[in-house]
N, C-alpha and C positions, 0 to 999 in steps of 0.2 A: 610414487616410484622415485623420484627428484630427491625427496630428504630420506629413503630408504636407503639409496644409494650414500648420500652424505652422511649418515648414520653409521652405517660400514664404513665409511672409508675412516673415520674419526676412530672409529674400533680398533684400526687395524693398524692406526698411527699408535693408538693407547698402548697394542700390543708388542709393539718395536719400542718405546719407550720401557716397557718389561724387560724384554729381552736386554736392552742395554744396562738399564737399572742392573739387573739380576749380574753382569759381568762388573759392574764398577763395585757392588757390595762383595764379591768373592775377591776381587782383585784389590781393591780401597778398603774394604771394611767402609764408606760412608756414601751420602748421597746429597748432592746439593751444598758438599759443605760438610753435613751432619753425621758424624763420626755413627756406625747403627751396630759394632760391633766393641767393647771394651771390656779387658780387666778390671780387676775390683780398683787395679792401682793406676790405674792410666793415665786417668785428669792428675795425679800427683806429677806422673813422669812426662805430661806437658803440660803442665803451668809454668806459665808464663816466665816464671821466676820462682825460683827457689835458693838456697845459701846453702853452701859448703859448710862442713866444722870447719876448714882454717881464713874465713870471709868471705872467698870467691864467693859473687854470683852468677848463676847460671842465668842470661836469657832463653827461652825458646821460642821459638817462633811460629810453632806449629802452629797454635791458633789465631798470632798476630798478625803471620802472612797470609794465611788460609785462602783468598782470594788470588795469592799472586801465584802464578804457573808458568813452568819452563814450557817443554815442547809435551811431557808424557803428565806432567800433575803438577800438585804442591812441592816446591823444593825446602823440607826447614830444617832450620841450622840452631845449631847453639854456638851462643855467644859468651864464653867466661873474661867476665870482670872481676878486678882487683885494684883497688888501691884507685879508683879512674882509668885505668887502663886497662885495655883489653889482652888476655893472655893468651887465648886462646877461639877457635871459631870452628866448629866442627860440623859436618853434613849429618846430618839425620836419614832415615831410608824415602827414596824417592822414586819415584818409576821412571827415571830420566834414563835413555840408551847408557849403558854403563862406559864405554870409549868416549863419547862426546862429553861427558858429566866428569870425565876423571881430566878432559882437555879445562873447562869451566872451575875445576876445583881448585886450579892452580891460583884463582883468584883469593882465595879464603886468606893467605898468609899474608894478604895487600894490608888488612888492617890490623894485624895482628903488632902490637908495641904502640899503638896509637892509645893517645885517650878519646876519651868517648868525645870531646870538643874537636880536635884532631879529625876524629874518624867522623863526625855529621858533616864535615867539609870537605872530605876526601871528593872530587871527581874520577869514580872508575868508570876504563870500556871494559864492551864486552870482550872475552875473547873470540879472537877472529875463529871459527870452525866450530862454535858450540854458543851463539848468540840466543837462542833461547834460556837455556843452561843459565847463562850469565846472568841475564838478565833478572829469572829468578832469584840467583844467589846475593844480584845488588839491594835487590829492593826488599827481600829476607832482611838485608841489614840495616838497613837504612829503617825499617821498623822493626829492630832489635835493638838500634841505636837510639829510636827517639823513646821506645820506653825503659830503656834503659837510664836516660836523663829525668825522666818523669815529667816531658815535655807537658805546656799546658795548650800548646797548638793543637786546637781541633781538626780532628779531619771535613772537612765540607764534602757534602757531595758530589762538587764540580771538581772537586782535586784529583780523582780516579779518571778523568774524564782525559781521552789520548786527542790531543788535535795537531800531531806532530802532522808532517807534509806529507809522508807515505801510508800513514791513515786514511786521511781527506782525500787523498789519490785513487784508493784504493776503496771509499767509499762512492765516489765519484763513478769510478768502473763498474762495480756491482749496481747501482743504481741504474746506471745506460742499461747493463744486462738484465734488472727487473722491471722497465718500463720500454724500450725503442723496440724490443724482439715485438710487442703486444700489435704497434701500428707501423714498422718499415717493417717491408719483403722485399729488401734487397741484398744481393750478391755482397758487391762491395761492402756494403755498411757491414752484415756479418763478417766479410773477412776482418774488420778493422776492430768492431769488438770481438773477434778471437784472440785478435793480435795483441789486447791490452788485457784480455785474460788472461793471458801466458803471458805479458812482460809485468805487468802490473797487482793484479790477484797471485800469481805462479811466483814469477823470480823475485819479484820485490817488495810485495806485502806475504808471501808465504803464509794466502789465507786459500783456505780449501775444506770441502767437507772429508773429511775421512776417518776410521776405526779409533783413533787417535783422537781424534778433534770427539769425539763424541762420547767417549768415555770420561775420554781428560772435563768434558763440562758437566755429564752427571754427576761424577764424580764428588765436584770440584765447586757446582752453581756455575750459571751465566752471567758473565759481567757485562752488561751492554757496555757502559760508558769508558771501560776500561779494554774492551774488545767491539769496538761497534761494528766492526767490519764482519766478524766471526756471527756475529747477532745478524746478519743482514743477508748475510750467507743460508743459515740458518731458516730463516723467515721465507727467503725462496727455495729449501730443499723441501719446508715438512709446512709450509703455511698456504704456499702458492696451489696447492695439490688440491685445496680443498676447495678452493674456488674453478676448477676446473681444467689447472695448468699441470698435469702430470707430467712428469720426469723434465721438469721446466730447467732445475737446477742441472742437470745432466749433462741437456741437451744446449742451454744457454752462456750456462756459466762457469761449469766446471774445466778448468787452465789443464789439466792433463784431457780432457776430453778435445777440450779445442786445437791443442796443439797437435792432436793425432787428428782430427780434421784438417789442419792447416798441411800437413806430412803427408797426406793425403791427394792433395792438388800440385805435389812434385815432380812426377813421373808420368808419363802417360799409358806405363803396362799396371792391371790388374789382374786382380786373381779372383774367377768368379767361386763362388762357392755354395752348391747346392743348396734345394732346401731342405735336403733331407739332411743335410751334414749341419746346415742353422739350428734344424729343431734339437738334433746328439747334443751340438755346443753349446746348445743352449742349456738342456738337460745336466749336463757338464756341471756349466756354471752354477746351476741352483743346485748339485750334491757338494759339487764342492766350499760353497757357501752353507750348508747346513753339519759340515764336516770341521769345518771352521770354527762354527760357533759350538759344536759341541768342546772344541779345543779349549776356549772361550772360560764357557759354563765350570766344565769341570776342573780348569786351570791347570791344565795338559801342558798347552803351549802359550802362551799371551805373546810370546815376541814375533806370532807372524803379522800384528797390524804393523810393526816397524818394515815389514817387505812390500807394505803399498808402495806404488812410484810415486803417487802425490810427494812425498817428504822429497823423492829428488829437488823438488825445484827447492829446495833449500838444501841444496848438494853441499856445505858446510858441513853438516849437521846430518845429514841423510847416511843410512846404512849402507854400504857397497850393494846389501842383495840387494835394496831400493833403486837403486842406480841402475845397477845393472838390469831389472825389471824392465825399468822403467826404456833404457834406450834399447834394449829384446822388442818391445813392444811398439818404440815407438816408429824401428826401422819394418815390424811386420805395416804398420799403419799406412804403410807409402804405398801400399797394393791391395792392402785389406781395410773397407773403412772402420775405425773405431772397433780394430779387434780387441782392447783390453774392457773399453764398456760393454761390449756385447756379449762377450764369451769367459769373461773373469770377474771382474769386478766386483767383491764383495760387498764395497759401499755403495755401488749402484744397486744391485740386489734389494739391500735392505730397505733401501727407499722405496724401491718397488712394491717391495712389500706395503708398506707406512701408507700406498697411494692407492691400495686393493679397495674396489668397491663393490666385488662379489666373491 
């Protein structure tokens, strides 16, 4: 009965893995990286490099950044050189929020008149309101730049590898969340890792599971060393389950879950709510979840992952509807516990799913 049940439950991960697959190949055309949909002329119109009739060359980046991703996917650009200097640098299609991406693009002109020696020593920030965006668009260039030199620096494995201070932080916090929930039951200590879910996971590392995070890596492949925090995330929403810890990631670790726990111990009126009205919202939530994803499949609508409240905590960069979701819900949370996991949630949902053992 033991491995019947682990049998299913592994099934039922394989089958959410489908389902996500099936939206990142209608929405990406690839998986993992690997381009599964092309014209006869495709690989022409991204390789790497190609030449103009009057010299220009074209870098592209598509496949040289292919690993590096804003907030929605791959962001690649072209890069026109002439003469050693760069003339031009143009965005390619991206699934980046189109407002935040047009705030990021304004970076593009920084290297424009530079030569390519010039531009390998530029230091750019991000822009302030679209820091994922940026980010993509720097490191686009910055390997558009070194092949465009015909640099003979290898890349090492250890060179993808993040150990800025907000990583290690943020590794630090999810780790407490994957091992202390197992051996303390206490009060306090949970209020304290809620507290560093939502300052640390939430506002400052802006790592979290959601519609977003999960396409953008099938997509896209998983970077451990270049995302370890997103990978450790990960490993507690669809790994833990298997071993026994269902809805671990939900209930442990998820910064908008916790903070609407923490919104929760504010006031001291509630609002009881039947059980006949949990089982409706409940109901609720799984049509409206299966409504969702036919939006999904069919490519109806894809902009409603940008309405999760997760992205608030990266309110730079977050959608107004996100926002506004996000504080709808988290002022009902002061009276209702964790109404948005309970009764909405499509990312909760589908892990439910992923964690089914009959």
């Amino acid at each position: 009965m033991r491995y019947t049940k682990q049998i299913t439950q592994i099934l039922s991960l394989f089958s959410v893995l489908l389902m996500i697959t099936a939206v990142s190949v209608r929405r990406d055309g690839k998986w993992l990286g690997h381009p599964l949909r092309q014209q006869a002329d495709t690989a022409a119109v991204n390789s790497p490099l190609r030449t103009e009739q009057d010299g220009t060359q074209i870098i592209n980046t598509t496949s040289l950044g292919k690993d590096i991703t804003g907030f929605g996917g791959t962001v690649p650009l072209e890069i026109s050189v002439r003469g050693g200097i760069i003339t031009e640098v143009r965005a390619l299609h991206n699934q980046e929020t189109p407002d935040f991406f047009a705030r990021a693009s304004t970076l593009l002109d920084k290297w424009r008149g530079k030569t390519l020696g010039q531009a390998a020593s530029m230091k750019v920030d991000a822009v302030s309101g679209a820091t994922f965006s940026s980010r993509a668009i720097i490191g686009n260039m910055q390997r558009g730049i070194v092949f465009a030199q015909r640099s003979a620096v290898k890349d090492h494995w250890y060179s993808q590898l993040d150990l800025s201070v907000k990583t290690i932080a943020g590794l630090i916090v999810a780790l407490m969340a994957a091992i202390l929930p197992l051996f303390v039951r206490n009060k306090v200590y949970r209020i304290i890792q809620q507290v560093l879910n939502v300052a640390v996971l939430g506002f400052w590392c802006g790592s979290f599971i959601n519609y977003t995070t999960l396409i953008s890596l099938t997509s896209n492949g998983l970077r451990p060393l270049a995302t370890p925090v997103a990978t450790e995330l990960l490993i507690l929403a669809f790994v833990y389950p298997l071993f026994g810890r269902k809805t671990y990631y939900c209930t442990q670790v998820c910064p908008f879950g916790s903070i609407q726990e923490l919104a929760f111990c504010c006031i001291p009126f509630k609002v009881k709510i039947g059980a006949k009205w949990v089982k409706r919202l409940d109901i609720f939530r799984q049509f409206l979840w299966a409504a969702l994803m036919v939006c999904l499949w069919t490519g109806a609508w894809y902009g409603w992952i940008d309405l999760e409240p997760f992205s608030a905590f990266v309110f730079e960069s977050a959608s107004v509807g996100a926002i506004v979701i996000a504080v709808v819900f988290l002022a009902l949370s002061t009276v209702i516990m964790r109404p948005y996991c309970r009764f909405v949630c499509p990312t909760g949902t589908i892990l439910k799913i992923s964690q089914t053992e009959k």
